[in-house]
C-alpha positions, 0 to 999 in steps of 0.5 A: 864071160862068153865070146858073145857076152864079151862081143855084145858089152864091147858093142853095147858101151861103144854105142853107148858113148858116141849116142850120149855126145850125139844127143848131148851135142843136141841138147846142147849140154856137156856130154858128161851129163848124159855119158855118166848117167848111162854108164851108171845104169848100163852098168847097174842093169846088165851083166856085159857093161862091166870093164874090169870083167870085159877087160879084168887087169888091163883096164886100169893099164887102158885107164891110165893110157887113155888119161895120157891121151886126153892130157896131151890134148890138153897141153895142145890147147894150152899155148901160153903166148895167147895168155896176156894182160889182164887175163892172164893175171886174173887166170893165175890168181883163180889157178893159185887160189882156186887149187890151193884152198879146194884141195886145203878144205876137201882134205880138211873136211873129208875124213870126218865127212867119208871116214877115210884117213887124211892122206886118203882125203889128200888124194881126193882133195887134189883130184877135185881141183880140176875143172876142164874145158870140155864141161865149161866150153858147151855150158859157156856156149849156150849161156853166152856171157860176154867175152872177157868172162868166157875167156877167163873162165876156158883159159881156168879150165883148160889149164887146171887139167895138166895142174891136177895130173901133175899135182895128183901124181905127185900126191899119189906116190907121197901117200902111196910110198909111206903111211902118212903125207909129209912132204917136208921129209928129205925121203918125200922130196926125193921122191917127189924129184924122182918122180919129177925127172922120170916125167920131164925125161920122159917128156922131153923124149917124146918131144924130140920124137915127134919133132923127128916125125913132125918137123923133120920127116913132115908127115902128112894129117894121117901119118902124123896123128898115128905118131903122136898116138904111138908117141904119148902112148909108148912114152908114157908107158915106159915112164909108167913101168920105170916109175907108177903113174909118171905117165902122166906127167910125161904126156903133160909135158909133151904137149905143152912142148909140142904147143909152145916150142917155135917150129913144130909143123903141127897140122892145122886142124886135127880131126882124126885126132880130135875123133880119137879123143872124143871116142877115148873121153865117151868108152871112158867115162861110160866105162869108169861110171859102169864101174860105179855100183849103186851100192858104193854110192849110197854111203856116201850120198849125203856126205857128197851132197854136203861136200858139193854145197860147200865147194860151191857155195863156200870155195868157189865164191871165195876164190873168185871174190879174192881173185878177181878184186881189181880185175876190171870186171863188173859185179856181174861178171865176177859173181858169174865166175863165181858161180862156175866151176863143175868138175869134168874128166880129167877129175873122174879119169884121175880119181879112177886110175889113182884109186884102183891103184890105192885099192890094190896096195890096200890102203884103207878108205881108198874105195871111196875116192871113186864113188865120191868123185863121181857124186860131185862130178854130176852134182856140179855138172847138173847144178850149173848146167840148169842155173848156168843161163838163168842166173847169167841173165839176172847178173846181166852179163848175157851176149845180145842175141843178135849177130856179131858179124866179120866183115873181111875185105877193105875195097871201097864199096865193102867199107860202105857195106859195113858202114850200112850194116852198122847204121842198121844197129849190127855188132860188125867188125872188119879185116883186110890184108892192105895197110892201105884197105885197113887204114880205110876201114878205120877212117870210116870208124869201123872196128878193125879185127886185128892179127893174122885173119887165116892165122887165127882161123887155122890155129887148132883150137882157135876161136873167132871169138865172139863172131856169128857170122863171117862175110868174105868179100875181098876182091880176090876170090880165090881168097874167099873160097878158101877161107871160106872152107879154113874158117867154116870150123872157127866161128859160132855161125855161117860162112859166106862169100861174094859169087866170083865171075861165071867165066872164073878160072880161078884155082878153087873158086869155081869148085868150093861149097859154101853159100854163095852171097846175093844170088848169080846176078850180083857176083863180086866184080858186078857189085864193084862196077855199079858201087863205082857207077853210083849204086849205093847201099841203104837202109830202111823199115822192110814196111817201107816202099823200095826204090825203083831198081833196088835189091835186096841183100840182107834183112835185119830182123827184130832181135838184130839178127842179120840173114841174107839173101843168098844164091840158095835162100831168098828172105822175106822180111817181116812188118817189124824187121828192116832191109839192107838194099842195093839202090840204083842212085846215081848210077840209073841217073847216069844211064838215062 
């Protein structure tokens, strides 16, 4: 190929993977299910979106470094502390059962299905067994079930990406050392130890570099991302060249370490690293899908097609039925578990980087592996993405619409806020730091959020699980603002907060962005004075007359979504909709 030709191929795929997670970021789809399509036919139509001719040799090595990557993203999210009670024992059962009898029945049938030969069939078989939470998460966020099954169904995800490199690259050099799969060898179990120990080695160097780099010389954002990048990638790649593909395994065991060890100065958010990986996950699988010609497809499109319908009718409902007996949950939901298990990128990653390599050592049926994998990857993708919602819905397992809302402070006129927003039919839930302030919250019989409120919302990954809407309002409002700004990335919906005095000289307050609550005129300490004076809060239908005096501060529409009035946005409130209002009460009888 030409400088130009090259040049214009390297352009072409980079726009082309961040354009397809942009406009599925749109959609509100996994980005998988627009990344392959376009690489596919980037690939099929021209002659520059090609990586093994952009890249020749070197791009199964950028494969299988960009594979370490995206699993030590993986370990980092896989902090095994917040796996407890009952979760944890239904997430152990569909990872034991789950990968067991997906990898038993696609060995079993596949060397009928692709005239491959069984070891073949093992390496595909262990391949499929990945899921990932980067396919699950987006679908799960626009079906919107309830939590306990959002829960089990991230946690199975995200956990099943380390278990299938780990099992993947073991299963790798038990086919790829002998003509046969026995493990039961003395010969394939020390190579499955030497494999081992090359990768726990591997890791725990790693782990002791980057506690030098993170915990000892404490860099900063910046610094400490380029470490972690130069650290995986350096680490694993030298477990590569003492011993094929345990580098992997090696960049697994880093980031658990990394998550689980106490100590480790993590940054709280990693958005340059995060950016990295997403760009690393868009060139991939644009690169991996262009290498996948229309040719290699079409035999093996209707086997594929029999192999989807079996892992989806057949092992998915089966490992669901059996793991989740006696859980708790309803039908409903342990159908929906049942009924969600699309492959991702760990699974096309996997299948390129160990198939090349069966390819180069010229085993036979090895060709296939790819193109197999990239059929079941879009089957499942498509399939659940377009029966995700509905049949969410006729399980009856979807969220309401409405707004869940945290309603963080515990003063005595905010208890009395939440209370109100209750009785007007809302999800709320309430934090406050004071033992005092939150044993108010519970005698008033409003649901306490419990844990380390910043602690959670700064905790990389961390979700406010199930929240639409936070409302800050302690009477501390340098808190606020910075909350305000921590939090902004951890829950579904907006973050607001009551306006601090006009003469504030707190440290940030003043100066944060963020939509400010009620307008100028009803800063904090104003709404404090006049609850003291006897101002109270009311609800009623928005068609009703107002009180003399009153303001209103949210209005709570039909579907029970809840907006408020803001120093940004007034509301108007609709016939059927009702009002949250600030009456005058006692406080206008004092005055005359």
């Amino acid at each position: 190929m030409t400088d130009d030709e090259i040049l214009l191929g390297i352009a072409l795929t980079v726009v082309l993977a961040t354009g397809s997670q942009i406009l599925a970021s749109r959609l509100r789809v996994p980005a998988l299910i627009i990344l392959l399509p376009a690489g596919f036919a980037a690939g099929a139509l021209t002659d520059v979106v090609h990586p093994d001719q952009l890249l020749g040799q070197s791009f199964d090595v950028l494969v299988s470094m960009s594979v370490a990557v995206i699993l030590y993203d993986a370990g980092l999210g896989l902090n095994l502390r917040k796996l407890t009670g009952r979760t944890r024992w239904i997430v152990g059962r569909l990872l034991l059962l789950g990968v067991l009898v997906t990898f038993l029945v696609t060995s079993a049938v596949a060397p009928a299905m692709f005239d491959m030969p069984l070891r073949v069939a093992c390496m595909l078989g262990v391949i499929l067994v990945v899921s990932g939470p980067t396919v699950v998460g987006p679908l799960l966020d626009f079906v919107r079930p309830t939590d306990k099954v959002r829960r089990i169904l991230i946690w199975e995800g995200t956990l099943t990406d380390p278990i299938g490199g780990i099992l993947g690259a073991l299963v790798f050099h038990a086919i790829a050392t002998t003509h046969q799969v026995d493990i039961g060898r003395g010969y394939q179990v020390g190579q499955f130890a030497i494999s081992m120990a090359v990768g726990l080695i591997g890791g725990a160097v790693g782990t002791a570099l980057l506690w030098l780099t993170l915990r000892t010389l404490r860099l900063g954002e910046t610094l400490g991302t380029l470490a972690q990048l130069a650290t995986v990638i350096a680490v694993s790649a030298v477990a590569d060249i003492i011993r094929d593909d345990t580098g992997l395994i090696t960049a697994i065991v880093i980031g658990l370490a990394v998550t689980n060890i106490n100590g480790f100065d993590m940054p709280a958010r990693r958005p340059f690293f995060e950016t990295m990986v997403q760009l690393i996950i868009g060139l991939l699988f644009v690169s991996i899908s262009a290498t996948v010609t229309p040719a290699s497809l079409v035999p093996v499109l209707l086997p594929a097609l029999a192999l989807i319908a079996i892992l989806v009718l057949v092992v998915r409902p089966l490992v669901a039925y059996v793991s989740t007996a006696g859980s708790g949950l309803t039908t409903g939901e342990r159908a929906f578990v049942g009924w969600m298990a699309p492959r991702g990128i760990v699974a096309a990653a996997t299948a390129t980087a160990f198939s090349a390599n069966l390819v180069d050592r010229g085993v036979d049926g090895a060709a296939r592996i790819l193109p197999v994998t990239f059929l079941v990857i879009v089957g499942t993708v498509l399939l659940y993405s377009l029966s995700a919602a509905p049949v969410a819905r006729r399980l009856g397992i979807v969220k309401p619409t409405g707004t869940r809302i945290l309603l963080v402070g515990g003063e005595p006129w905010v208890v009395d806020l939440g209370r109100s927003l209750r009785s007007a039919g809302l999800d709320l839930l309430m934090w406050a730091g004071l033992a005092q302030e939150r044993q108010r919250i519970t005698d008033a019989g409003i649901q306490l959020a419990e844990g380390d409120l910043l602690a959670t919302a700064t905790n990389p990954g961390a979700r406010l699980e199930g929240v639409t809407a936070v409302f800050l309002a302690t009477n501390d409002d340098d808190f606020n603002a910075l909350a305000s700004v921590v939090m902004k990335d951890s829950v579904e919906g907006p973050v607001y907060r009551v306006g601090p005095p006009h003469d504030s000289l707190g440290v940030v307050a003043p100066y944060t962005g963020g939509d400010i609550l009620f307008g100028r005129p009803l800063v904090r300490h104003t709404l404090a004075a006049r609850y003291e004076a006897g101002a109270r809060f009311l609800v009623q239908p928005a068609s009703a007359p107002l009180p003399p005096g009153s303001e209103t501060l949210f209005v709570v529409r039909e579907d029970q979504k809840l907006e408020p009035v803001t120093e940004k946005r007034r509301v108007t409130p609709g016939e059927s909709d009702s009002v949250v209002l600030l009456t005058p009460g006692a406080e206008k009888r004092g005055a005359s």
